[in-house]
C-alpha positions as a printed Julia matrix, in Angstrom:
275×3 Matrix{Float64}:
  -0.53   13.42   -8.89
  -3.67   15.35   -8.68
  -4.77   12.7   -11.58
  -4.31    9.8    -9.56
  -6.0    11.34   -6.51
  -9.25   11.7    -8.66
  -9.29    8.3   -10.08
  -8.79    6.73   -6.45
 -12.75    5.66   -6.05
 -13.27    4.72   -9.46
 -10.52    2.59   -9.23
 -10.88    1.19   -5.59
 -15.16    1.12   -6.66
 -14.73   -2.76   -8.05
 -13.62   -4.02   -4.45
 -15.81   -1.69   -2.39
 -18.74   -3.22   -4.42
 -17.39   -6.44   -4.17
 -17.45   -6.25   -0.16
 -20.96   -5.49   -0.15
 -21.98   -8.61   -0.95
 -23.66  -11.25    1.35
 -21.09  -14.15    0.82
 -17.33  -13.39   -0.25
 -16.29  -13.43   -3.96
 -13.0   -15.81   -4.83
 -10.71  -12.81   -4.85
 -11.91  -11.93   -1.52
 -11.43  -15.47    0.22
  -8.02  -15.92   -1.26
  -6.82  -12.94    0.21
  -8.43  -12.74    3.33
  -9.97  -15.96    3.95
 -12.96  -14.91    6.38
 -15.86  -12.98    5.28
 -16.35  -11.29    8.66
 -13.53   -9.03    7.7
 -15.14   -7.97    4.85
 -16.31   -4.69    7.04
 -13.04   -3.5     8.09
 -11.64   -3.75    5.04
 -14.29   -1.89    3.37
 -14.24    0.88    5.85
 -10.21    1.01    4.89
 -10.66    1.15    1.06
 -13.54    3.64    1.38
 -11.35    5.64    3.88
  -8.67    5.58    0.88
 -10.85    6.88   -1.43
 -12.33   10.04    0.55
  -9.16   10.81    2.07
 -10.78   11.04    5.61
  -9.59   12.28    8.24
  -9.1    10.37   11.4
  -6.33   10.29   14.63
  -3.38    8.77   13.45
  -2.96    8.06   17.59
  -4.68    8.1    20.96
  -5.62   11.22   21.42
  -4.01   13.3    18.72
  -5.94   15.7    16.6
  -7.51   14.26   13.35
  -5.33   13.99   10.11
  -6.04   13.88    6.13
  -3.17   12.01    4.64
  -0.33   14.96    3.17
   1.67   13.82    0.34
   5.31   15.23   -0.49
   6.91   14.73   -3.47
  10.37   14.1    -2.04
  12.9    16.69   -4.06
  14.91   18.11   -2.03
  16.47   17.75    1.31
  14.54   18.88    4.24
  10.99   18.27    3.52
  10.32   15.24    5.95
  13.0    14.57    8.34
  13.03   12.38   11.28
  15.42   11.22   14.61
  16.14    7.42   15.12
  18.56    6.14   17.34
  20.18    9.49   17.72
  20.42    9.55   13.83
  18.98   12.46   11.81
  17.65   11.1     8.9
  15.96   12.53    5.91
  13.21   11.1     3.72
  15.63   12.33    0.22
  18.26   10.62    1.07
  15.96    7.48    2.23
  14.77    7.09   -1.11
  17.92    7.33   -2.95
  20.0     5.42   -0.31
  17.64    2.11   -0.35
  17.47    2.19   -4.55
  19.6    -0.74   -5.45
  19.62   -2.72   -8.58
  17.05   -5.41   -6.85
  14.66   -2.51   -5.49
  13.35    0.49   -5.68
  11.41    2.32   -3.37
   8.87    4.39   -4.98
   6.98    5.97   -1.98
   7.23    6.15    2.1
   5.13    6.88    4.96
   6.72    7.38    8.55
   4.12    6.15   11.28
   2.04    7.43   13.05
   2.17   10.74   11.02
   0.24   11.17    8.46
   2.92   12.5     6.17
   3.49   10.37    2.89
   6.87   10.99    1.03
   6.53   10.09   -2.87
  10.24    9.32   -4.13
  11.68   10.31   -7.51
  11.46    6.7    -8.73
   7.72    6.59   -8.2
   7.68    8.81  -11.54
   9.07    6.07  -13.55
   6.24    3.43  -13.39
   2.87    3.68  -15.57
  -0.04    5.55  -14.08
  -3.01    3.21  -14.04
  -3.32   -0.39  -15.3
  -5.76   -1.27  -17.67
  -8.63   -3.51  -16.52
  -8.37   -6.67  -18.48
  -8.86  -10.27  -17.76
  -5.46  -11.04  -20.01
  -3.48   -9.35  -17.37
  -4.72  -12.13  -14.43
  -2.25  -14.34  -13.37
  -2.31  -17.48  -14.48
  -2.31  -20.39  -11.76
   0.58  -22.8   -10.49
  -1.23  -25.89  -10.36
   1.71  -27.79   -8.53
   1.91  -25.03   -6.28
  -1.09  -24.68   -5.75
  -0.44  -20.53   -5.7
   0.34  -17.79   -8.8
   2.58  -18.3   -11.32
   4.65  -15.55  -12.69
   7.81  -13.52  -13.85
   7.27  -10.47  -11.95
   5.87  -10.93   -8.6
   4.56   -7.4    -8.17
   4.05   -6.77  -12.29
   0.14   -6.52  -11.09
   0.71   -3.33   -8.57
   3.75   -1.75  -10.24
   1.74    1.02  -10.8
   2.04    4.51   -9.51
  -1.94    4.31   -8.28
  -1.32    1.32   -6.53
   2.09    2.55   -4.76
  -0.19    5.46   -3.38
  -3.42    3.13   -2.33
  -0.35    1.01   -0.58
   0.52    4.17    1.49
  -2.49    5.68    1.8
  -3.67    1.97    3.64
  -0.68    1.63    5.91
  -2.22    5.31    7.27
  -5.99    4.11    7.83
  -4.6     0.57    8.95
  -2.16    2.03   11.57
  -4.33    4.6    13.0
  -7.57    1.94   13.8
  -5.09   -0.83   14.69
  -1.46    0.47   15.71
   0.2    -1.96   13.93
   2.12   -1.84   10.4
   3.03   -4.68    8.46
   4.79   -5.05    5.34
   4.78   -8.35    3.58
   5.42   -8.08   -0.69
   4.53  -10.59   -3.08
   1.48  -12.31   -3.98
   2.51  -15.69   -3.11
   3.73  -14.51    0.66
   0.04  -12.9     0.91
  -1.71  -15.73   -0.01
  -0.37  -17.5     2.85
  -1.4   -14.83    5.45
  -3.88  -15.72    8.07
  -6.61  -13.22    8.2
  -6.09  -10.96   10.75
  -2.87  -10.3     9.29
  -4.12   -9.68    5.83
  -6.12   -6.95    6.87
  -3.02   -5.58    8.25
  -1.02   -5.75    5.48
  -1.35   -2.87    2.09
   0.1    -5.73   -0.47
  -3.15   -8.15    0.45
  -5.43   -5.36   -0.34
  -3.85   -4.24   -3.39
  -3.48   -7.49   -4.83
  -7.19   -8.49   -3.91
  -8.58   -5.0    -5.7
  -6.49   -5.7    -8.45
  -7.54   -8.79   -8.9
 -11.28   -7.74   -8.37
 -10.99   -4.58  -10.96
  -9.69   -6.64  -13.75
 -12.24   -9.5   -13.53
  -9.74  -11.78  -13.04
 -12.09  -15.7   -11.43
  -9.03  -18.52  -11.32
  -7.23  -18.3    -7.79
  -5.58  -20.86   -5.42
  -7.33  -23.22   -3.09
  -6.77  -21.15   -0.14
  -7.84  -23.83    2.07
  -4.62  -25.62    1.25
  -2.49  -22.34    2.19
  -0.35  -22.7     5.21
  -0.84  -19.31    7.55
   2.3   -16.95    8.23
   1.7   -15.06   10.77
   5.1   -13.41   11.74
   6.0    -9.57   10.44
   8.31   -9.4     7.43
  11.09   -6.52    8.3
  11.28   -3.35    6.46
  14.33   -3.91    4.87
  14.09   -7.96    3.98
  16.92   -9.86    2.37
  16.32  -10.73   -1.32
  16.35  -14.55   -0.58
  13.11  -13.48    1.27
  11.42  -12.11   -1.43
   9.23  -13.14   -4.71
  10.3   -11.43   -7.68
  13.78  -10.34   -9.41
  12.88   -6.62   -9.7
  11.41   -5.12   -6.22
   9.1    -2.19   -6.22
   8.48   -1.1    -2.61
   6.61    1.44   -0.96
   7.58    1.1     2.51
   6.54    1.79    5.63
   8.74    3.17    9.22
   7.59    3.71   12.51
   8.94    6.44   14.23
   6.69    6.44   17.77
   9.14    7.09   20.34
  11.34    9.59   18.07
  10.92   13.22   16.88
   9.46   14.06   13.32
   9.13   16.98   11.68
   7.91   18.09    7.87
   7.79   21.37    6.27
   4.46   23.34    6.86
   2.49   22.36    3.38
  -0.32   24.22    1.46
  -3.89   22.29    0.87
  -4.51   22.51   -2.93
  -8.07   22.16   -2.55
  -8.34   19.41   -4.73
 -12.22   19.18   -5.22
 -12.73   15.61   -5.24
 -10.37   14.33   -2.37
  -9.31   15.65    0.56
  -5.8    13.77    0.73
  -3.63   16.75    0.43
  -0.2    17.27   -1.84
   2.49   18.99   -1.8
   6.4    19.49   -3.17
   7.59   19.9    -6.14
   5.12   21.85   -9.24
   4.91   18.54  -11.24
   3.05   16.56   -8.5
């Protein structure tokens, strides 16, 4: 884990460079169609990769982002509807044979729960053109076999996370909307609310990749997708979801957690000894 905390800026750097430009790039545009965004979601990205710490909430003291690697019962735990539940038994309860759910955050705490299953996808992509997507020209969108085969990557499961934090704590909203497709059609105050839109578009951006829809011709969506959506609601065969849960009006709790000191980031980790 400490590996992928190091290589957060070098491989969020593409897109942070990217949105210093004067006009937006392609990538950019398709995902979040108006260049006077550009600001907000470089402040999120550069937030992602200095692990800085802000209020998660109005008034609350300021947070750094403190990952657990979920092994045991007990280590985040949270009340819903009169309902203990534990972060454990979350991620083994919502693995089915149509998803997985490698990683969790529970709003507005800045606690991020990384599931067993987040171990068994590659660390880092490589950054090459040949793994762009190519484009559905009747469709005018992406075509593919795997919807999320571009951020099914354990970096990108923790840059998802690590975004719903920043994103939630500077605009109290969370949104979860999978698929690259679904993204593309996301108006733009929406993208920037939405991890998925910003992984995809720093994908995209690290691996060079220059053919993308006409975004002009993309209808907007701007309703919330639910947590737990129905397959017939989703893009590809074999889901891959970190989610996201907001817990403001019930009680939290996680275990008290030791900062590694990890000399390049100040996101914090904790669990089990192989994190």
């Amino acid at each position: 884990m400490f590996y992928l905390i190091q290589r957060l800026r070098s491989v969020l750097q593409p897109a942070i460079n990217d949105l210093k430009n004067s006009s937006s790039s392609d990538a950019y545009t398709t995902f979040f169609k108006n260049i006077a965004y550009a600001s907000y979601v470089h402040d999120i990205l550069s937030n992602v990769t200095k692990g800085a710490s802000i209020p998660s909430k109005p008034k609350s003291p300021s947070h750094t982002p403190t990952l657990y690697c979920i092994d045991a019962l007990d280590q985040i735990t949270w009340t819903e509807h009169d309902k203990e539940l534990d972060a454990w038994a979350f991620c083994h309860t919502h693995n089915t044979l149509s998803r997985r759910v490698p990683a969790l955050i529970l709003l507005p705490y800045h606690w991020i729960g990384i599931c067993p299953t987040f171990w068994d996808d590659p660390a880092i992509p490589d950054a090459s053109p040949s793994n762009c997507y190519d484009i559905h020209p009747s469709r005018n969108g992406f075509f593919y076999q795997d919807g999320k085969s571009l951020i099914n990557f354990r970096v990108w499961h923790l840059i998802h996370e690590l975004i719903h934090y920043y994103v939630y704590a500077t605009r109290k909203v969370y949104r979860d909307i999978y698929g690259v497709n679904q993204c593309l059609q996301l108006s733009g105050p929406h993208a920037i609310e939405n991890p998925a839109s910003y992984t995809y578009y720093a994908t995209n951006v690290r691996m060079g990749c220059t053919e993308f829809p006409t975004v002009d011709d993309q209808p907007t969506r701007d309703g919330s997708i639910e947590l737990l959506e129905t397959d017939d609601n989703q893009t590809s065969v074999s889901q891959n979801e970190p989610v996201a849960l907001e817990n403001e009006s019930t009680s939290a709790a996680a275990k008290p957690t030791v900062d590694p000191s990890v000399p390049t980031s100040s996101v914090t980790a904790t669990g089990s000894s192989s994190v």
